[in-house]
Each structure stands twice: as C-alpha cells, then as structure tokens.
C-alpha positions as CSV (number, residue, x, y, z in Angstrom):
1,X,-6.4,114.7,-206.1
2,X,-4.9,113.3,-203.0
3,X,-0.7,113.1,-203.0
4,X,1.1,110.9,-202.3
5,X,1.7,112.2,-199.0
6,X,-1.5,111.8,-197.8
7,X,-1.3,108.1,-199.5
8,X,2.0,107.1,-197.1
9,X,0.4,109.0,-193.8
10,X,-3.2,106.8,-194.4
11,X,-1.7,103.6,-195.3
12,X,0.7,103.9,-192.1
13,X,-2.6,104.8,-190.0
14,X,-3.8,101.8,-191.3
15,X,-1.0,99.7,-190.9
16,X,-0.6,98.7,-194.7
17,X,2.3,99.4,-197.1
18,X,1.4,102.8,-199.9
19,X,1.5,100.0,-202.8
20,X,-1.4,97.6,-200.5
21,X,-3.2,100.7,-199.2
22,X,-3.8,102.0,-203.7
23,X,-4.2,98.2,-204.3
24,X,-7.2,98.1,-201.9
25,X,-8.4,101.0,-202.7
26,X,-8.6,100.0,-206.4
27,X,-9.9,96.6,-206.1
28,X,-12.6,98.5,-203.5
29,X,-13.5,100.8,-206.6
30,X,-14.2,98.3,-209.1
31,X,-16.3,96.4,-207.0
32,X,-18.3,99.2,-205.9
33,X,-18.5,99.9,-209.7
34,X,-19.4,96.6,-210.6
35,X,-22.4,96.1,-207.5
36,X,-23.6,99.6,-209.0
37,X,-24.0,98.0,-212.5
38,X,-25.5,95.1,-211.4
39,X,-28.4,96.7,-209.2
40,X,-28.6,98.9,-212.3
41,X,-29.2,95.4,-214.0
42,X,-31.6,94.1,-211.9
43,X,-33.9,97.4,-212.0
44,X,-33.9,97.5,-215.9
45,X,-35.2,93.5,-215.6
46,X,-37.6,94.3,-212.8
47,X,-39.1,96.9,-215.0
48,X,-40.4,93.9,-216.9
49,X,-40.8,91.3,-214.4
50,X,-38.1,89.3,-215.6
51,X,-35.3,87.9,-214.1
52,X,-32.7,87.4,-216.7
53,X,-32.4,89.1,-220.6
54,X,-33.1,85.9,-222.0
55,X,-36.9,86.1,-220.4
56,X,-37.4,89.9,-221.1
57,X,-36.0,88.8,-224.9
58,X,-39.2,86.2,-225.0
59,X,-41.3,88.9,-223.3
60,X,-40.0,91.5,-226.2
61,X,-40.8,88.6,-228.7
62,X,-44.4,87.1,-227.2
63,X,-45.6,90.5,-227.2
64,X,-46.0,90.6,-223.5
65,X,-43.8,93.7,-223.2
66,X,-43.7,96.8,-225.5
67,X,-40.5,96.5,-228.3
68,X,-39.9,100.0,-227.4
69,X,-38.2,100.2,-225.0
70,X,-37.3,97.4,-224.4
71,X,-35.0,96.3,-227.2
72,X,-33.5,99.3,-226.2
73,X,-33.0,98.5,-222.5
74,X,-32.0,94.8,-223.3
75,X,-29.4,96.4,-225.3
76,X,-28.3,98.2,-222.0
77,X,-27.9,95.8,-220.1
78,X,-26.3,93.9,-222.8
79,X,-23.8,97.0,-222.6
80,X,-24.0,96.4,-218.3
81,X,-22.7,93.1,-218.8
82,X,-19.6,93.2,-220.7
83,X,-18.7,96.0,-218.6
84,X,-19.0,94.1,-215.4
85,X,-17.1,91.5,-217.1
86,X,-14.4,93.9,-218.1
87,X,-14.3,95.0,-214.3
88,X,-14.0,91.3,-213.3
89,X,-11.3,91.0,-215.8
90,X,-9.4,94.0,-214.6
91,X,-9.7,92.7,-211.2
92,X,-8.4,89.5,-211.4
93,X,-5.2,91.2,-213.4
94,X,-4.8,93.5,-210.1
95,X,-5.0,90.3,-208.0
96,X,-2.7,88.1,-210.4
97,X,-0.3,91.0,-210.2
C-alpha cells in the first residue's frame, strides 16, 4: 500500500492537491472497472451474435442458440449491468461530492 507520503510527493509532482490527486485516481479506477465490464459485456453477446440481452433472450427463446449456456451468460451480464450501474452511481457521488 502506498502512504500517504508518497500520495503528497506525487500529487505535488503533478501539480494537484493530495485530496484531487486520490479523487482522480478513484474516479480513474472505476472507469477502468466499468470499460473492463463492458468489453466483458460485449464478448459474452458476441458469443451469440447478438448485440443486446434482449436479442440473445429471443435467440435463447427461438431456439437459435443453445439454453445452456446461455441463460446462464444472460444472467452474467445481467449481473455486468447492475454493476456498471453501481459504478456509475458511485461515480457521480465522488463528483457531486
């Protein structure tokens, strides 16, 4: 874990106050985090061909894609979703702050 000395002596390298230079550095995280779930996302559809969950839910249905797995890997990226929405949520809290 990097201290907070380290913290004071990069943010003053950088020209930035401690508080700006974790701010950035969180808001950086999360969207990292949230472009790795959405290419995560967009592999799982591609899998299928589809472009959205609604079309690999009519695929699942129509028989034009096996149920298993792909219930299963709807149900993931169901799961991607809401956590990219709770990542938008907790970034707009950081930038309301």
């Amino acid at each position: 874990m990097v201290g907070i000395e380290a913290i004071e002596r990069l943010s003053k390298k950088y020209s930035v106050s401690s508080d700006e230079f974790i701010w950035l550095g969180s808001v950086l995280t999360m969207k990292e985090k949230k472009r790795n779930l959405q290419i995560e996302r967009l592999e799982i559809l591609a899998r299928y061909e589809a472009e959205t969950i609604e079309e690999l839910k009519e695929k699942i249905k129509d028989a034009r894609v096996p149920e298993h797995p792909g219930w299963e890997d709807m149900i993931e990226i169901k799961n991607i979703e809401a956590e990219i929405r709770g990542i938008e949520s907790d970034i707009r809290t950081l930038q309301s702050a």
